[in-house]
DODOFI-813500 format. One record per residue: residue number from 1; residue in one letter; chain; x, y, z of N, C-alpha, C, CB in turn. Coordinates in pm, whole numbers, plus 32768, in hexadecimal, padded with zeros to 4 digits. Each point is the difference from the previous one (the first is absolute). Glycine has a CB too. Layout:
# DODOFI-813500
(NUM, 'A', 'A', (X, Y, Z), (X, Y, Z), (X, Y, Z), (X, Y, Z))
...
# end
This chain:
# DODOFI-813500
(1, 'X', 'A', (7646, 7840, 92F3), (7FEC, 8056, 7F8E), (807D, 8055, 7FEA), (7F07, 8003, 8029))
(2, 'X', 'A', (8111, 8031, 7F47), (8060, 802D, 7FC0), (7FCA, 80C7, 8048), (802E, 7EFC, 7EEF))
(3, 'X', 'A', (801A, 811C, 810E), (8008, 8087, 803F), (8004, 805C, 7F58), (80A2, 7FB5, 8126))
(4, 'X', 'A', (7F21, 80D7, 7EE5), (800C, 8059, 7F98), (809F, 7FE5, 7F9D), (7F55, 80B4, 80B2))
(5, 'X', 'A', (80F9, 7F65, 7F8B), (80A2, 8033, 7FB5), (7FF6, 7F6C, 7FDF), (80B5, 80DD, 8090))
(6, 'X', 'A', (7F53, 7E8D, 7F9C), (7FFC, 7FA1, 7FC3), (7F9A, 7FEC, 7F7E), (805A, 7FC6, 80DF))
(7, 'X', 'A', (7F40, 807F, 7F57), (7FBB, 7FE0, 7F5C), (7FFC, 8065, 7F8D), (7F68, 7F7E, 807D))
(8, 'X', 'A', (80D4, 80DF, 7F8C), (801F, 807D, 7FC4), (8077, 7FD6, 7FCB), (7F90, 80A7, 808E))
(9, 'X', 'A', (80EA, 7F17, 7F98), (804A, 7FCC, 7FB7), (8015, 7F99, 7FA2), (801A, 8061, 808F))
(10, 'X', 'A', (7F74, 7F37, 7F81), (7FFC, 7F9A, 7FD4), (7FA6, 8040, 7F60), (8018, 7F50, 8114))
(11, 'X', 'A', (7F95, 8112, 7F05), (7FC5, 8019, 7FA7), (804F, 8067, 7FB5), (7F3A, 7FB2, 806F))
(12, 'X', 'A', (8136, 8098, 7FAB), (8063, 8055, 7F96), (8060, 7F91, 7FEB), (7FF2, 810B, 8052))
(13, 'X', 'A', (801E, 7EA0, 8004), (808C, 7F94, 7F80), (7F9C, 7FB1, 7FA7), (80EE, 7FA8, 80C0))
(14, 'X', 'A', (7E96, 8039, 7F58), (7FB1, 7FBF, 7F73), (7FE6, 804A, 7F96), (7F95, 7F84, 8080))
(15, 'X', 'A', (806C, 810F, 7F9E), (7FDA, 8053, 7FA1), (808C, 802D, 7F97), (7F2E, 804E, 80BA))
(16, 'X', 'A', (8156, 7F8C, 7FAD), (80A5, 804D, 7FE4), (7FFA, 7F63, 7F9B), (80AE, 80BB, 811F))
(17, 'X', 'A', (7F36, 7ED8, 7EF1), (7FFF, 7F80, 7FDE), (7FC0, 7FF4, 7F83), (8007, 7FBE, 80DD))
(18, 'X', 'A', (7F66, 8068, 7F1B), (7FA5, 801D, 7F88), (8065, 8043, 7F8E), (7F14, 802E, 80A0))
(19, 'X', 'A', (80E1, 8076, 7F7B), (805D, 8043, 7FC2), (808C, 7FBF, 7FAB), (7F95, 808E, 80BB))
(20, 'X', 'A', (80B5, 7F3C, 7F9E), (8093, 7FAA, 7FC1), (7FF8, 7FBB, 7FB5), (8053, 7FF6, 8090))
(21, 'X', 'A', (7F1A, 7FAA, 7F79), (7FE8, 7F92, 7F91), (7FD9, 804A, 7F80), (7FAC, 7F49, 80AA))
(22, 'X', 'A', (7FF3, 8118, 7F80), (7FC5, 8054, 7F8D), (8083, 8028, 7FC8), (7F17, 805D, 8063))
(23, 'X', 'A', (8138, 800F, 7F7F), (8065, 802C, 8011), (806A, 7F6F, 7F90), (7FA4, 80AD, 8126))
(24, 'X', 'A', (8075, 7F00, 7F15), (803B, 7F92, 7FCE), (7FB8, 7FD4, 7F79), (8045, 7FC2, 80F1))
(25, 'X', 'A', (7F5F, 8006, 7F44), (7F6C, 7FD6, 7F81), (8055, 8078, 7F8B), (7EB4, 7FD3, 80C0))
(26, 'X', 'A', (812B, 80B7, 7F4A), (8009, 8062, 7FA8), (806D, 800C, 7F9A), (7F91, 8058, 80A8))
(27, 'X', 'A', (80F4, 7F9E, 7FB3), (808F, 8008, 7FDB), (7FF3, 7F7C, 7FB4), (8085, 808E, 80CD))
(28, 'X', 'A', (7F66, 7EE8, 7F3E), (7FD5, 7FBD, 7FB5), (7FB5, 7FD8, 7F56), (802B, 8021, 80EE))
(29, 'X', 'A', (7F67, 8016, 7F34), (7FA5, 8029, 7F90), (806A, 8053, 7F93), (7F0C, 8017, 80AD))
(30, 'X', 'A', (8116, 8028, 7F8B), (8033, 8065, 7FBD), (8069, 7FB6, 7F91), (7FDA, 80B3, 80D9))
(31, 'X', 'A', (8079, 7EFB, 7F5D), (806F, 7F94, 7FA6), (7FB2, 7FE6, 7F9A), (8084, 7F80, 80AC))
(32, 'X', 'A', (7F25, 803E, 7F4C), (7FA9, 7FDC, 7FAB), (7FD9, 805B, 7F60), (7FBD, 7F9C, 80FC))
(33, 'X', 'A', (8054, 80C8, 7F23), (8004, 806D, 7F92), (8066, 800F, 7FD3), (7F78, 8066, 8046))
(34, 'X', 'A', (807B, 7F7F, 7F07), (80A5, 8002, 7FB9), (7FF8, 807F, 7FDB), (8036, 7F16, 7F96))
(35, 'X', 'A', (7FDC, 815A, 8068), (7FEF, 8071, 7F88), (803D, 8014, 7F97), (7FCF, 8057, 8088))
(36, 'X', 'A', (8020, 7FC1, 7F04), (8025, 8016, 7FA5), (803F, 8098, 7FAB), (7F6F, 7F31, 8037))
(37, 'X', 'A', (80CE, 813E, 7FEC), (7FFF, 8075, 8006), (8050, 8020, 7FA0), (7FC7, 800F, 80CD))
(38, 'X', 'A', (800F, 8042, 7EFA), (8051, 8019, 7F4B), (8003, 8097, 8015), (7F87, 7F31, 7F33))
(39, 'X', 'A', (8118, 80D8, 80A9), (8055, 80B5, 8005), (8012, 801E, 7F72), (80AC, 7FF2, 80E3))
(40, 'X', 'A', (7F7C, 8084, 7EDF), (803C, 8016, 7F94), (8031, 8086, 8013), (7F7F, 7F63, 7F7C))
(41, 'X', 'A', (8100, 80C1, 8077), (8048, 80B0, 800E), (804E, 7FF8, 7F54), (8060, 8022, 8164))
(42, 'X', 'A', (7F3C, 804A, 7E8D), (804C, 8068, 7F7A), (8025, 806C, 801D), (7F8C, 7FBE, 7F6D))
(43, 'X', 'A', (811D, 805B, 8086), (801B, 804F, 7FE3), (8018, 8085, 7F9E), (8000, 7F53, 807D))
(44, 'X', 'A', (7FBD, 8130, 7F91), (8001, 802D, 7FAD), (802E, 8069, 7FDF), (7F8F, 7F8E, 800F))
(45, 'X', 'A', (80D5, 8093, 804D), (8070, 8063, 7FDE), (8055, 7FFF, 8081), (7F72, 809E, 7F59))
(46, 'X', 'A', (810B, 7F91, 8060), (8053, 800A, 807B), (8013, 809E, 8008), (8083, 7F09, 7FED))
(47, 'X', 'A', (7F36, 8133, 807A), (7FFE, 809A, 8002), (80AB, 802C, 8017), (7EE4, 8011, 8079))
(48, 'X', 'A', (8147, 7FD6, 7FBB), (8086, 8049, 802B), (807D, 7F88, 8032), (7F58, 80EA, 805D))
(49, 'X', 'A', (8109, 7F06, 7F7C), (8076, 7FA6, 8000), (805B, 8035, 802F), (7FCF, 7F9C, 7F63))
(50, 'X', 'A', (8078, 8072, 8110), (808B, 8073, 8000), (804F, 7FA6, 8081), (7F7F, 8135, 7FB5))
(51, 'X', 'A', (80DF, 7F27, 8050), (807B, 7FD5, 8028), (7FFE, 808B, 8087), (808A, 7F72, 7EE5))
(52, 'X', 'A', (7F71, 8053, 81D4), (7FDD, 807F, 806E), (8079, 8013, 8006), (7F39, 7FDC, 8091))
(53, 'X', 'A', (8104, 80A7, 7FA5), (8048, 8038, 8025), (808A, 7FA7, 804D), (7F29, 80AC, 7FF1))
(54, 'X', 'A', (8092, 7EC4, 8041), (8062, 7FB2, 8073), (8006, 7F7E, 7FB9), (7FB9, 806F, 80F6))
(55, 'X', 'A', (803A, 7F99, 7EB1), (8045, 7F9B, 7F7A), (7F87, 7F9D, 7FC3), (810B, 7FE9, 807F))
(56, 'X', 'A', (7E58, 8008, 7FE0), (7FA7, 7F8B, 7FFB), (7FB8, 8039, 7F96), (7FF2, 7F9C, 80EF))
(57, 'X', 'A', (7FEA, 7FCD, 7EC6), (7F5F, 8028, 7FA4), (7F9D, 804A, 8020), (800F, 7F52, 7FC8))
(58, 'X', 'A', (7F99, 80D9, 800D), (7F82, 8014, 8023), (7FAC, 7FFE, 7F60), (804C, 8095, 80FF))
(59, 'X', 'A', (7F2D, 7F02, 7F25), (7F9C, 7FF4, 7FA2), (7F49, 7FF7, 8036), (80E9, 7F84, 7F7F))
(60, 'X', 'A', (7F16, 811B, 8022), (7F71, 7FF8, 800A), (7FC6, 7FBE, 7FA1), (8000, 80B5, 8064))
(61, 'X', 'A', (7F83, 7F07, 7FB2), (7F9D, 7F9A, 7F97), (7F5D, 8035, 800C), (80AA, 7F09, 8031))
(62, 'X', 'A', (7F3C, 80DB, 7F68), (7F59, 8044, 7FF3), (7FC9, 7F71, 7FB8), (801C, 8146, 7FC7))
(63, 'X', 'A', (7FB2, 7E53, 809B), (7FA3, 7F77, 7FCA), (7F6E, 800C, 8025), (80C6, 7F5D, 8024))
(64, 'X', 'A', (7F21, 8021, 7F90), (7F74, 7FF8, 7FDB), (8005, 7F60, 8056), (7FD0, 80AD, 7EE3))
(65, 'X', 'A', (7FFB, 7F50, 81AC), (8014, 7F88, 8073), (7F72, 7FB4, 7FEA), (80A3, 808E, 80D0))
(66, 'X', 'A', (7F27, 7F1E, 7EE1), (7F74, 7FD4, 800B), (7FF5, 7F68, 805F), (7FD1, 8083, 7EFB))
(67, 'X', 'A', (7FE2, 7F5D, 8168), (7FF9, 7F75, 802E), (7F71, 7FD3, 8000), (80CC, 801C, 808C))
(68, 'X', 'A', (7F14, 7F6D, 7FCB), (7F75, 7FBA, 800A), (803D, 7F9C, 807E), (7F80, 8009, 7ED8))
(69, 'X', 'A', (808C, 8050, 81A8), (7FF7, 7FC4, 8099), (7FB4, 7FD5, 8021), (8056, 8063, 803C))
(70, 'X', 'A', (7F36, 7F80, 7F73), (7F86, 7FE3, 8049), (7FFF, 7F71, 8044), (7F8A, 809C, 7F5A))
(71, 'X', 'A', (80AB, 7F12, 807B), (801D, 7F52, 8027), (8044, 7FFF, 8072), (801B, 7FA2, 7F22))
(72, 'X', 'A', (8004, 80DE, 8116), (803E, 7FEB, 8095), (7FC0, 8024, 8085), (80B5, 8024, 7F82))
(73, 'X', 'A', (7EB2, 7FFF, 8018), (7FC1, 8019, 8082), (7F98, 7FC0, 8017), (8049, 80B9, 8000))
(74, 'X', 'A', (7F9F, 7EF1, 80AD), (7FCB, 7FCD, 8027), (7FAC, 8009, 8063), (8084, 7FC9, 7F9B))
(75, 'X', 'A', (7F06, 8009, 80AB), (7FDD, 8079, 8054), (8063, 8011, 80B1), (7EE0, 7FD6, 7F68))
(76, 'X', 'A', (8182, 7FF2, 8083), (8060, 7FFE, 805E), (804E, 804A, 7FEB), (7FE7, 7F57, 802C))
(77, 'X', 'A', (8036, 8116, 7F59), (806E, 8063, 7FCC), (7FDE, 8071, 8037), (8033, 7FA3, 7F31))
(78, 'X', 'A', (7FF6, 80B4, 80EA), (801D, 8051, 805B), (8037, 8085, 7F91), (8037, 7F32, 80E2))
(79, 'X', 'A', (801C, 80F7, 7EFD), (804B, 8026, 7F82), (805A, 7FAE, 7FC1), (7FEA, 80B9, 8053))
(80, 'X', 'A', (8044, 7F72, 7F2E), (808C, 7FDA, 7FBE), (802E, 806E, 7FFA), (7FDD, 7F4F, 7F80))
(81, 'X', 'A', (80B9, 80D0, 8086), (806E, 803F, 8008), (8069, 7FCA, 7F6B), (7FD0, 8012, 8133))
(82, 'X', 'A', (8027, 8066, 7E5B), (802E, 7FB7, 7FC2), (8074, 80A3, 7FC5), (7F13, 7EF6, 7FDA))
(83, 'X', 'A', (814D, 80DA, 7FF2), (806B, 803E, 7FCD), (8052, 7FB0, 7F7F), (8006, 8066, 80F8))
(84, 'X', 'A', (8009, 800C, 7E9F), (807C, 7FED, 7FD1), (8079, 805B, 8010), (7F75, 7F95, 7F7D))
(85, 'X', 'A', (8101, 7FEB, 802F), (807F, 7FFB, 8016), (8042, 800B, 7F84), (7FE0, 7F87, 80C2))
(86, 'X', 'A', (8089, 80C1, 7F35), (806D, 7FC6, 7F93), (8071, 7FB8, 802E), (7FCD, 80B4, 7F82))
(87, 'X', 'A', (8067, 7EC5, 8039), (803F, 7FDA, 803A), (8075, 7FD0, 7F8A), (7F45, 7FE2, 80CE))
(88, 'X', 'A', (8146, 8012, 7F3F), (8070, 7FEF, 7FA7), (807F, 7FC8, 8035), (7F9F, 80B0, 7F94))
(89, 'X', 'A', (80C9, 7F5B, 8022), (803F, 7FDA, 8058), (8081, 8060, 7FC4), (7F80, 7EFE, 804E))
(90, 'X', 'A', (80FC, 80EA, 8006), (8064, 8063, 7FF1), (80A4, 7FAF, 804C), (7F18, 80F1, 8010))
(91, 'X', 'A', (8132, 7F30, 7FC7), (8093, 7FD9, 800F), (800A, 7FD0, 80A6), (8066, 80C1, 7F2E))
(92, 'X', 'A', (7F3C, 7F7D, 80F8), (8027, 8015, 80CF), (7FA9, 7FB8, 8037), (803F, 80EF, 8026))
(93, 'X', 'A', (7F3F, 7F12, 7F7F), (7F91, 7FAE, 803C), (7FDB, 7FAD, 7F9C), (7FAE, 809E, 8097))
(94, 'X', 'A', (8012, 7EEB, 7FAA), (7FBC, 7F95, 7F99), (7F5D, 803B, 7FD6), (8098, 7F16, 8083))
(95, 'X', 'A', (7F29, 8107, 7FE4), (7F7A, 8032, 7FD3), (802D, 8096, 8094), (7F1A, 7ECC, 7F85))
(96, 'X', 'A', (809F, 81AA, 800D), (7FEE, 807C, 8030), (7F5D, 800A, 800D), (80EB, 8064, 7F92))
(97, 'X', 'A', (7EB1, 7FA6, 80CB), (7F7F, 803A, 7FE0), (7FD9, 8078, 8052), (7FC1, 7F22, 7FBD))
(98, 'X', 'A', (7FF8, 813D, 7FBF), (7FE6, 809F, 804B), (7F64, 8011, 7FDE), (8108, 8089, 7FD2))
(99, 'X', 'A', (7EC1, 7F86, 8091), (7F64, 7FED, 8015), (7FBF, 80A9, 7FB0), (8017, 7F42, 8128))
(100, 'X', 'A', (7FCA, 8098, 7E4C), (7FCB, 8077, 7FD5), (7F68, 8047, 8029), (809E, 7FA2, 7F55))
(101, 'X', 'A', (7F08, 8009, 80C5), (7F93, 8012, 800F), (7F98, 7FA2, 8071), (804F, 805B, 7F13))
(102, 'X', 'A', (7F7E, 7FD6, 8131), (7FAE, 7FD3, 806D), (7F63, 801B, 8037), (80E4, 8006, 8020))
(103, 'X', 'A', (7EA2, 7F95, 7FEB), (7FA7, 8031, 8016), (7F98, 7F7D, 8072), (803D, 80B8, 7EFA))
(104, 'X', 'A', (7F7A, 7F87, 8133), (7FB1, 7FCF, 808B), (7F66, 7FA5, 7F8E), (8056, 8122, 80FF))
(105, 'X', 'A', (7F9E, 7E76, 7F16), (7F63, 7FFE, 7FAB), (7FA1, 7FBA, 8025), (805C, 801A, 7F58))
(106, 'X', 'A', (7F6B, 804B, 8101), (7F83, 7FB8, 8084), (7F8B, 7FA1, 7FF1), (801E, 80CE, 804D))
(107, 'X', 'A', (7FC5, 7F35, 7F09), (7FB7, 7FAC, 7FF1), (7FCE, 7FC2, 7F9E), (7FFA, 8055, 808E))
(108, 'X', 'A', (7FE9, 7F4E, 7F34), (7FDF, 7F94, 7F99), (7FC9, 808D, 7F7A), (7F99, 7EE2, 80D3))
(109, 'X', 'A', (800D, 815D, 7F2B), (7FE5, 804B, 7FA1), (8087, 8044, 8002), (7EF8, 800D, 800D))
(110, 'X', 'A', (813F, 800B, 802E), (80B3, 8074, 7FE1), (806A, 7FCD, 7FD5), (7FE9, 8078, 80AE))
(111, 'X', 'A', (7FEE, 7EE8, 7F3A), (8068, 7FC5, 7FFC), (8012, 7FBC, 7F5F), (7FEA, 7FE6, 8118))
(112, 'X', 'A', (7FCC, 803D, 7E78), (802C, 7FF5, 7F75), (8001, 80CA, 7FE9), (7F71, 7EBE, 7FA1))
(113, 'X', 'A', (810F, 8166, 8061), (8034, 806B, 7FB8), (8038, 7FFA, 7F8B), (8013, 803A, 80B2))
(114, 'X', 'A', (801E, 8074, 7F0A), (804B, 8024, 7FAF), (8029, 807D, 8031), (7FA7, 7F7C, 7F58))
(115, 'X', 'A', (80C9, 80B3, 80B7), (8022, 80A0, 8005), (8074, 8019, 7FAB), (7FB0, 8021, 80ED))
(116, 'X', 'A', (805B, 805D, 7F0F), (806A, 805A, 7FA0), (8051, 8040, 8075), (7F5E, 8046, 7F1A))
(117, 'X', 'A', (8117, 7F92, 80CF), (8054, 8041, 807E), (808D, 7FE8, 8005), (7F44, 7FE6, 8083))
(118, 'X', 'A', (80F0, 8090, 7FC1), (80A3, 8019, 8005), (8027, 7F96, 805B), (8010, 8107, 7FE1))
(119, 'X', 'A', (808E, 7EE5, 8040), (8015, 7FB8, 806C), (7FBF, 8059, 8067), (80D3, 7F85, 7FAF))
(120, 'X', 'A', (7EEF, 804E, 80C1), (7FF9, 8036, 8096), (80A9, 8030, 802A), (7F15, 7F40, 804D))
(121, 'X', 'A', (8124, 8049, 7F9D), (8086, 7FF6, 8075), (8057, 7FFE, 7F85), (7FBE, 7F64, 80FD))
(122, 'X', 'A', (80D7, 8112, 7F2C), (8091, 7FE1, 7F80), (8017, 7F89, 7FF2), (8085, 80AA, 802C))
(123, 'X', 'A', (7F6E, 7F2D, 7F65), (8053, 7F8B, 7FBD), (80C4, 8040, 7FF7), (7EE3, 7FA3, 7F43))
(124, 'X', 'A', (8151, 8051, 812D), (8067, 8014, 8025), (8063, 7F73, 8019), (7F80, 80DE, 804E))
(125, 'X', 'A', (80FE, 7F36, 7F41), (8079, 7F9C, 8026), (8081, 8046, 8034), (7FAB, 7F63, 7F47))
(126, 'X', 'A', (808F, 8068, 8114), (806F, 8060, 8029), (8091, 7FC4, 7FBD), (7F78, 8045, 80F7))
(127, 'X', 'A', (80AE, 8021, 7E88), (804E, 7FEF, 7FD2), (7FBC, 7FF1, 7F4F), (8087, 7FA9, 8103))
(128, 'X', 'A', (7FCA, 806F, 7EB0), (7FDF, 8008, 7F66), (7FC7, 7FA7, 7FBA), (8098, 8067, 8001))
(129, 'X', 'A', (7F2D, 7F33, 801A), (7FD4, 7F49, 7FFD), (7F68, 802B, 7F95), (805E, 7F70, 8151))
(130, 'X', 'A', (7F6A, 80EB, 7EA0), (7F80, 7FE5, 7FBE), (8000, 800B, 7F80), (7F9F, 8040, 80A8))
(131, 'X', 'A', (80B7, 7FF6, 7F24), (8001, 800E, 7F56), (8007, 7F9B, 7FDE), (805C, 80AA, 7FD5))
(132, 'X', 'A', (7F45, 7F60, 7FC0), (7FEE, 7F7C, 7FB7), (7FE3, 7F6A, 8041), (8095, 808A, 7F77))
(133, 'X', 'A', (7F3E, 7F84, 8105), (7FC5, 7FAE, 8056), (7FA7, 7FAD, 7FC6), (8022, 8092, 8099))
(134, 'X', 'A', (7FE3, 7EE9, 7F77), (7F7D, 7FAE, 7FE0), (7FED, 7FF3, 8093), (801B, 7F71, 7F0A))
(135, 'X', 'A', (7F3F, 80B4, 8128), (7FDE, 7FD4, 8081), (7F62, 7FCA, 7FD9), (80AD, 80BA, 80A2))
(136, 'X', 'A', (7F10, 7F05, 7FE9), (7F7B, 7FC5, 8015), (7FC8, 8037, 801B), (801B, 7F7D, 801F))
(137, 'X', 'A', (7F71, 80AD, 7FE9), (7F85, 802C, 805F), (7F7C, 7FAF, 8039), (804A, 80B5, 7F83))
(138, 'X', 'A', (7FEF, 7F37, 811C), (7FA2, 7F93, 803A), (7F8A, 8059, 806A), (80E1, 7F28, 7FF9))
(139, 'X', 'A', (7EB9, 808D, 7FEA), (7F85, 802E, 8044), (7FE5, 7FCD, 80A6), (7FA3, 7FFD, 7EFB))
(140, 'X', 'A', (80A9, 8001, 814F), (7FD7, 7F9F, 8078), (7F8D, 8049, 8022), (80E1, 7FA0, 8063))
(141, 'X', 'A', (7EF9, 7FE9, 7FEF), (7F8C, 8016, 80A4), (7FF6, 7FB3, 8057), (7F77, 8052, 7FA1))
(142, 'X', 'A', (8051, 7FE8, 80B9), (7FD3, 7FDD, 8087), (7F73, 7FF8, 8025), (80C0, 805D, 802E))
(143, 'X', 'A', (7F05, 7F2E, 7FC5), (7F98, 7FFA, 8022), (7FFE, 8007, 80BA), (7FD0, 7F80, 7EF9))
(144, 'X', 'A', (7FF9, 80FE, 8147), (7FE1, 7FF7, 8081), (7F72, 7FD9, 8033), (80AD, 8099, 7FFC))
(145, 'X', 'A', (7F50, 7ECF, 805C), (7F72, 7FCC, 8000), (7FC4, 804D, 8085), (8034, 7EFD, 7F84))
(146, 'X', 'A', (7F6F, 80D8, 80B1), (7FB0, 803D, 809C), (7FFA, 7F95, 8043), (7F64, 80AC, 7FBC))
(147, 'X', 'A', (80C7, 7EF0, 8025), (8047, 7F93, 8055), (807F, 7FA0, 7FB2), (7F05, 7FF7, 807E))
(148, 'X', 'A', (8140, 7FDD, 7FB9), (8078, 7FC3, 7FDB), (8089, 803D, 7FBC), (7F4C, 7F6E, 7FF7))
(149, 'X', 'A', (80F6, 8045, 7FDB), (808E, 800E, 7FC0), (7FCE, 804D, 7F73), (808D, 7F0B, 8071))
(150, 'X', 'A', (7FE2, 8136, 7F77), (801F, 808F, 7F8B), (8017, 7FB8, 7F7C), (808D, 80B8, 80A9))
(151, 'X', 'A', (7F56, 7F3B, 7EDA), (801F, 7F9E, 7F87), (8060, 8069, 7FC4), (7F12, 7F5F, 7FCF))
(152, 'X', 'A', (8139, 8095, 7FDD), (8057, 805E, 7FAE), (7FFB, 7F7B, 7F9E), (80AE, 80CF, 80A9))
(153, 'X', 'A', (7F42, 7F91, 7F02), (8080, 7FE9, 7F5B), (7FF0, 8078, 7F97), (7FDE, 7EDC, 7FEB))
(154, 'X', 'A', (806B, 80C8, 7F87), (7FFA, 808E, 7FC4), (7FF5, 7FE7, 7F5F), (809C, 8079, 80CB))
(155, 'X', 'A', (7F6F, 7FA8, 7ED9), (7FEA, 800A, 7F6C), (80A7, 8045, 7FB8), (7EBA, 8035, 802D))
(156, 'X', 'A', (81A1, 7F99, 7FB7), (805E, 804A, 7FD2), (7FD4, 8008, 7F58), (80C0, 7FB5, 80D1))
(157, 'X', 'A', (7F53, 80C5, 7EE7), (8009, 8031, 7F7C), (807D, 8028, 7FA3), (7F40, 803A, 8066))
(158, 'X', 'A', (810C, 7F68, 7F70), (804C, 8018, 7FB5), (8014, 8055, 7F7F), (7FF9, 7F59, 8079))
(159, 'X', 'A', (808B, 80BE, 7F39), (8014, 8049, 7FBB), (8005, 8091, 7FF2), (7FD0, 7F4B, 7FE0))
(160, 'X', 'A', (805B, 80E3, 8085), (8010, 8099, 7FF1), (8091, 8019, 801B), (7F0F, 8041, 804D))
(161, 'X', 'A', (80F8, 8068, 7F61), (80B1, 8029, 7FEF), (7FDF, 805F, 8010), (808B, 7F92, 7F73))
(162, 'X', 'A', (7FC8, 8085, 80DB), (803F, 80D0, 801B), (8037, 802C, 7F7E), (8074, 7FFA, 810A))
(163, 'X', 'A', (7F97, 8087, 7EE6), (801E, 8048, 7F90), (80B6, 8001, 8010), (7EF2, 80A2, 7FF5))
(164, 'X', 'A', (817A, 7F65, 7F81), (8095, 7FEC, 8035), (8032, 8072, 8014), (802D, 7F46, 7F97))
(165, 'X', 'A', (7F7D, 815E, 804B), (800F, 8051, 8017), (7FAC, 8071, 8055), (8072, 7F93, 7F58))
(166, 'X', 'A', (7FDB, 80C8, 810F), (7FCD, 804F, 8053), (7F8C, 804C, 7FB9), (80DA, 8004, 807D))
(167, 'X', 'A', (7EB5, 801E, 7FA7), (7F8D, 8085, 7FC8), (801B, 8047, 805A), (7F39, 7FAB, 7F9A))
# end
């Protein structure tokens, strides 16, 4: 006969074993779900445009951020992590991106919004580059699951311009 610690082990690696498949099975399933997730950012004023003291842009924005995340959640989602960006480009760099806005969204009802809101974070370029800027505004995320690998992508929104003069 098998002694205690022999069968005490045999019965936590079937259970460590159970678990992994489960676990696998999940991260799996999960592929299977395409989502479909639709962004839209209006901008609707540019509060303040200026030129700091150490030569860089600075631009504040007051938008109107509406989405419908809901297609990313599965019952394997965990949160999405989603942010926008402005992104452009400039003499030094091919693509510049400065993360204006950021938010946590724990769950399937939180996840078709609209809000009214400033940047969170400066839309800051270092050096005189934003006047009259044509830049993008992309919506990424991160879907974080409760088992498996992290999904990202994102929604870019074209057509927007900086103002050619300082406010």
């Amino acid at each position: 006969m098998h002694s205690f610690g022999y069968r005490a082990n045999a019965l936590v690696t079937f259970g460590v074993t159970i678990l992994a498949v489960m676990c696998a099975m999940a991260s799996i399933s999960d592929n299977l779900n395409i989502p479909s997730p639709t962004a839209h950012v209006q901008v609707m004023n540019v509060n303040w445009f200026q030129k700091q003291p150490n030569g860089n842009d600075e631009v504040s924005l007051t938008m109107n951020v509406s989405a419908d995340l809901q297609s990313m959640f599965t019952w394997n989602t965990k949160q999405v992590f989603v942010f926008l960006t402005a992104e452009y480009e400039t003499p030094q760099n091919s693509l510049n991106q400065v993360s204006l806005w950021d938010a946590i969204i724990p769950s399937k009802e939180r996840a078709k919004f609209w809000i009214h809101t400033t940047n969170k974070y400066r839309l800051t370029d270092q050096g005189s580059n934003l006047r009259g800027k044509e830049f993008n505004l992309t919506l990424h995320w991160h879907v974080m699951p409760k088992t498996g690998k992290m999904f990202a992508d994102k929604i870019v929104m074209t057509g927007y311009q900086l103002p050619e003069n300082y406010r």
